[in-house]
C-alpha positions as a Markdown table, in Angstrom:
| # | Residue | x | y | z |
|---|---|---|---|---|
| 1 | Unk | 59.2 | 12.2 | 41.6 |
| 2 | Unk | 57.5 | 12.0 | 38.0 |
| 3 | Unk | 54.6 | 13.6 | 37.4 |
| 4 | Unk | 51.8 | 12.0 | 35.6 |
| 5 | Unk | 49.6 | 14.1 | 33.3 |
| 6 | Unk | 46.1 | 12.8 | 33.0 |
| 7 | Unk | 45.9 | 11.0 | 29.5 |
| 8 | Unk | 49.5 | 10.7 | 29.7 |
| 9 | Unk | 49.2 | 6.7 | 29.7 |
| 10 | Unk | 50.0 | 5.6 | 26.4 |
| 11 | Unk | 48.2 | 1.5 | 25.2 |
| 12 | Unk | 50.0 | 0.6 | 22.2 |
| 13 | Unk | 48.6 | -0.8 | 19.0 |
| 14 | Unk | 50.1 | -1.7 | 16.0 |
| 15 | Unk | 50.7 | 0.4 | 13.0 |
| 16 | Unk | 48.2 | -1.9 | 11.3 |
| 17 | Unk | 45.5 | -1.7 | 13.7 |
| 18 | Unk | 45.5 | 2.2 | 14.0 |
| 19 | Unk | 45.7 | 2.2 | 10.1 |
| 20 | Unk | 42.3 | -0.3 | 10.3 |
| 21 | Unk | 40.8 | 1.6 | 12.7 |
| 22 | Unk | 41.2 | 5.1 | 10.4 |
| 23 | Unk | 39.8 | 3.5 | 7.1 |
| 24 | Unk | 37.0 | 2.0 | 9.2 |
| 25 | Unk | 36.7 | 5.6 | 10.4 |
| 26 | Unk | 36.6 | 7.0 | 6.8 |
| 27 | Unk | 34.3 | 4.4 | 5.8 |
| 28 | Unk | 31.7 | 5.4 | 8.9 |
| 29 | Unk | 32.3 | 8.4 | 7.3 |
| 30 | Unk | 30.7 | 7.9 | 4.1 |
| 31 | Unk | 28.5 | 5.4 | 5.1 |
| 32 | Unk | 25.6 | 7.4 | 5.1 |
| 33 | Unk | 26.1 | 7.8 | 1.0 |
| 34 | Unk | 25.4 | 3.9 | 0.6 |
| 35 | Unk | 28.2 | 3.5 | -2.4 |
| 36 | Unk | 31.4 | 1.8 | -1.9 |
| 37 | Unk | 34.8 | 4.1 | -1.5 |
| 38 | Unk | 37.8 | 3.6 | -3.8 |
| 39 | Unk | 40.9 | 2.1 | -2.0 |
| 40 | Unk | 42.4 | 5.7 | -3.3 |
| 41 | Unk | 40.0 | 8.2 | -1.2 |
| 42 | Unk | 40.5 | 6.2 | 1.5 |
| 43 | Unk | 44.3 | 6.2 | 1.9 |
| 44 | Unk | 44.2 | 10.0 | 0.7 |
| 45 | Unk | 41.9 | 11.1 | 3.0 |
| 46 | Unk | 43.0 | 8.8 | 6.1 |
| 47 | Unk | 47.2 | 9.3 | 4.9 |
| 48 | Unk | 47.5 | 5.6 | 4.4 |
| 49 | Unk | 49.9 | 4.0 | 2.4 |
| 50 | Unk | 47.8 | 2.4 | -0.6 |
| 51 | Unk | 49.6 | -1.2 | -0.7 |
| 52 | Unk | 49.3 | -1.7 | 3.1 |
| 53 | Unk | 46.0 | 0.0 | 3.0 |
| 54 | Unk | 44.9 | -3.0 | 0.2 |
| 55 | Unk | 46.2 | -5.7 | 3.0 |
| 56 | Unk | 44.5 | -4.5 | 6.2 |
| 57 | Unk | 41.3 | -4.5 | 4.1 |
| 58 | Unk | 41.6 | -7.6 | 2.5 |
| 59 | Unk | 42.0 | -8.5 | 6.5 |
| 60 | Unk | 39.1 | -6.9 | 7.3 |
| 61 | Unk | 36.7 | -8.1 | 4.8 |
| 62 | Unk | 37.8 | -11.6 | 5.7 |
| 63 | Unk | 36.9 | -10.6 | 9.6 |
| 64 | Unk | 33.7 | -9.1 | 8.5 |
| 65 | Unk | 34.0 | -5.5 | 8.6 |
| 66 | Unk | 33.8 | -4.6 | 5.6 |
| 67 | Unk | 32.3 | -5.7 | 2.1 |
| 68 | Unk | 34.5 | -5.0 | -1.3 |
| 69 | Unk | 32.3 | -4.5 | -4.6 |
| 70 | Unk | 34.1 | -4.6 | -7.5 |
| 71 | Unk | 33.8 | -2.7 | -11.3 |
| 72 | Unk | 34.1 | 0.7 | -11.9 |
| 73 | Unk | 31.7 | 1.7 | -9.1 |
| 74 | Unk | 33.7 | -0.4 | -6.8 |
| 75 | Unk | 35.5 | 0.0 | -3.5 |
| 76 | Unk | 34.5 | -0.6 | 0.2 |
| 77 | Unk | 31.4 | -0.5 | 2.3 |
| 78 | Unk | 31.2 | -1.1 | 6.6 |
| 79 | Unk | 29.4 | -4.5 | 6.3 |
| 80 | Unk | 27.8 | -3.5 | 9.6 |
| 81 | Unk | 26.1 | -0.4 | 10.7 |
| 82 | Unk | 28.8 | 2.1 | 12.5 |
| 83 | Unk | 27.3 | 1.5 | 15.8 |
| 84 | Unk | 27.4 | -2.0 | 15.5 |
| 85 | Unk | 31.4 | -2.3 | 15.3 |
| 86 | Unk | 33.2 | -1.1 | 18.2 |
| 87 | Unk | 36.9 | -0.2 | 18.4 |
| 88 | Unk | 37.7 | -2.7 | 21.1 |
| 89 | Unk | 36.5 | -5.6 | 18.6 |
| 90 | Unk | 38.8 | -3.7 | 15.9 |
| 91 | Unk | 41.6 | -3.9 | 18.1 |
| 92 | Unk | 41.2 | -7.2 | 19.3 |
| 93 | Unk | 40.7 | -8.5 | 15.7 |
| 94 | Unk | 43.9 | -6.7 | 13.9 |
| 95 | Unk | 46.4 | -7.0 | 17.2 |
| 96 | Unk | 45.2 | -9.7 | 19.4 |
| 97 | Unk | 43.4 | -9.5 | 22.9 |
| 98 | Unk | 44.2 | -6.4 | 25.3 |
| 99 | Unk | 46.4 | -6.2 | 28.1 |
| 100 | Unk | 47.1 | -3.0 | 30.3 |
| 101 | Unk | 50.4 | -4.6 | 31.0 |
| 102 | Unk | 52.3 | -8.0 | 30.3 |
| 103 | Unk | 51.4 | -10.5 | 33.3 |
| 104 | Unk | 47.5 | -9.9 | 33.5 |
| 105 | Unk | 44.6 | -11.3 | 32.1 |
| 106 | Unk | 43.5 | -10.2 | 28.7 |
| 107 | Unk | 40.3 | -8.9 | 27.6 |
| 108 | Unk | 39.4 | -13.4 | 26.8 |
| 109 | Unk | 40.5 | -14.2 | 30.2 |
| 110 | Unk | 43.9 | -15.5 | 29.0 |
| 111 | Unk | 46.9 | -14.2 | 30.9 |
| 112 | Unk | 49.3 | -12.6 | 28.8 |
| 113 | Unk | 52.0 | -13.1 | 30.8 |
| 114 | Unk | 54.4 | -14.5 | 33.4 |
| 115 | Unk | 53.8 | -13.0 | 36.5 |
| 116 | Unk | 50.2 | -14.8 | 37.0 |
| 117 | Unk | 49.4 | -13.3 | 40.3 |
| 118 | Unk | 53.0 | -12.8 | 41.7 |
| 119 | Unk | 53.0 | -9.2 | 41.1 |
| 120 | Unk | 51.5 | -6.6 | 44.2 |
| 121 | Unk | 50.1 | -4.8 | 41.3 |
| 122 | Unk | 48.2 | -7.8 | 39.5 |
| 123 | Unk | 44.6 | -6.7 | 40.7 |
| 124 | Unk | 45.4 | -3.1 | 39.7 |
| 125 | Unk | 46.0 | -4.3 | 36.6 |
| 126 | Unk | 43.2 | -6.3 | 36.2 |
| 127 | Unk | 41.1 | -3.8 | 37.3 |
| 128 | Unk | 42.8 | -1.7 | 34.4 |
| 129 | Unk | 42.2 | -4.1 | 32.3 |
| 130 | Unk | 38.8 | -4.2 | 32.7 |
| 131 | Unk | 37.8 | -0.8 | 32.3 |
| 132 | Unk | 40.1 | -0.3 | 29.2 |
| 133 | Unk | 37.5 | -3.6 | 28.1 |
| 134 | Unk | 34.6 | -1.7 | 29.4 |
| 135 | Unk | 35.8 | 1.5 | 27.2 |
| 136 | Unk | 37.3 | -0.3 | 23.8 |
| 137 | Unk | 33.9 | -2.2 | 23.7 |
| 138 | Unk | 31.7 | 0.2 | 24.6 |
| 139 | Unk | 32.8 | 2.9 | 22.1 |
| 140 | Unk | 31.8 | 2.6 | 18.2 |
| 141 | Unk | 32.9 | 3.8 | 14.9 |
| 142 | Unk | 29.8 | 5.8 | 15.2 |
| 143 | Unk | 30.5 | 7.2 | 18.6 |
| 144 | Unk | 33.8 | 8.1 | 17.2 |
| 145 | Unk | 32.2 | 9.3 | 14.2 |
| 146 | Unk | 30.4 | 11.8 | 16.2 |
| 147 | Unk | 32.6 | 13.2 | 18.7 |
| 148 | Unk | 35.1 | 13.8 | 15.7 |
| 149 | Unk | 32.0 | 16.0 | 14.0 |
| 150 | Unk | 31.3 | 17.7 | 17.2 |
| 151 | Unk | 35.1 | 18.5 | 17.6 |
| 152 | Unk | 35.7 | 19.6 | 14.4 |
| 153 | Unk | 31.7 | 21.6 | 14.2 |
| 154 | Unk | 33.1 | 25.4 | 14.4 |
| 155 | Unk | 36.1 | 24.5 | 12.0 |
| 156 | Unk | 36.1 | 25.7 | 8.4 |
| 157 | Unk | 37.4 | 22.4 | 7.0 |
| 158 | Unk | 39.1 | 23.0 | 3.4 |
| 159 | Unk | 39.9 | 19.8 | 1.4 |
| 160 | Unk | 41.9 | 22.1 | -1.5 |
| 161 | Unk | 45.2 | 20.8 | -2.6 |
């Protein structure tokens, strides 16, 4: 018998999307400073590759996430406020609609799949799939934001290279 841990399930996303959904998280970050972030701090500080980095948000200011300035004060601003973007509209935006599982409806309605009902499991799965929706779309950068400063409260964070 396997034993399953809780949190053990694993929902993949795409390189892209998780590298979207940590510069939007850097940019949350600083968005209480109101000035735009060089493409640079933003890959440092998130350990993204620069070129992709310059893609995915070229992608995202196209899907209205974020705003590009340009000049020597340049770089990248959230075009929203952090609790108006939640992670579920990243995802869906960078990798498509979510789907616990291939054969069940996505978070549209669409079914992603073959099995279209044939499966004993397709109203587990749907159920699944509705809570992940409930989750992805009810969480925002900003909820994000602030569990990740609660977490990391006690720590004595050094940037120091």
């Amino acid at each position: 018998m396997m034993n399953y841990w809780p949190g053990s399930v694993s929902v993949q996303i795409s390189n892209k999307c998780y590298y979207a959904l940590r510069a939007l998280f850097e940019l949350a970050r600083c968005h209480c400073v109101q000035r735009p972030v060089k493409i640079g701090n933003i890959a440092t500080a998130q350990s993204i590759p620069k070129r992709f980095l310059e893609v995915i948000l070229n992608e995202l200011r196209q899907g209205g996430f974020v705003e590009s300035h340009r000049g020597v004060n340049g770089g990248y601003v959230l075009a929203r406020e952090p609790e108006a973007i939640s992670v579920g509209e990243i995802i869906c935006f960078v990798d498509g609609n979510l789907a616990p599982t291939d054969g069940v409806c996505t978070s549209d309605g669409k079914n992603s799949g073959s099995l279209k009902g044939n499966s004993p499991y397709y109203d587990f799965w749907g159920m699944v799939g509705r809570r992940m929706d409930e989750i992805y779309h009810g969480t925002s950068l900003r909820n994000i934001l602030e569990d990740w400063e609660r977490r990391n409260a006690g720590r004595n964070l050094s940037y120091d290279i």
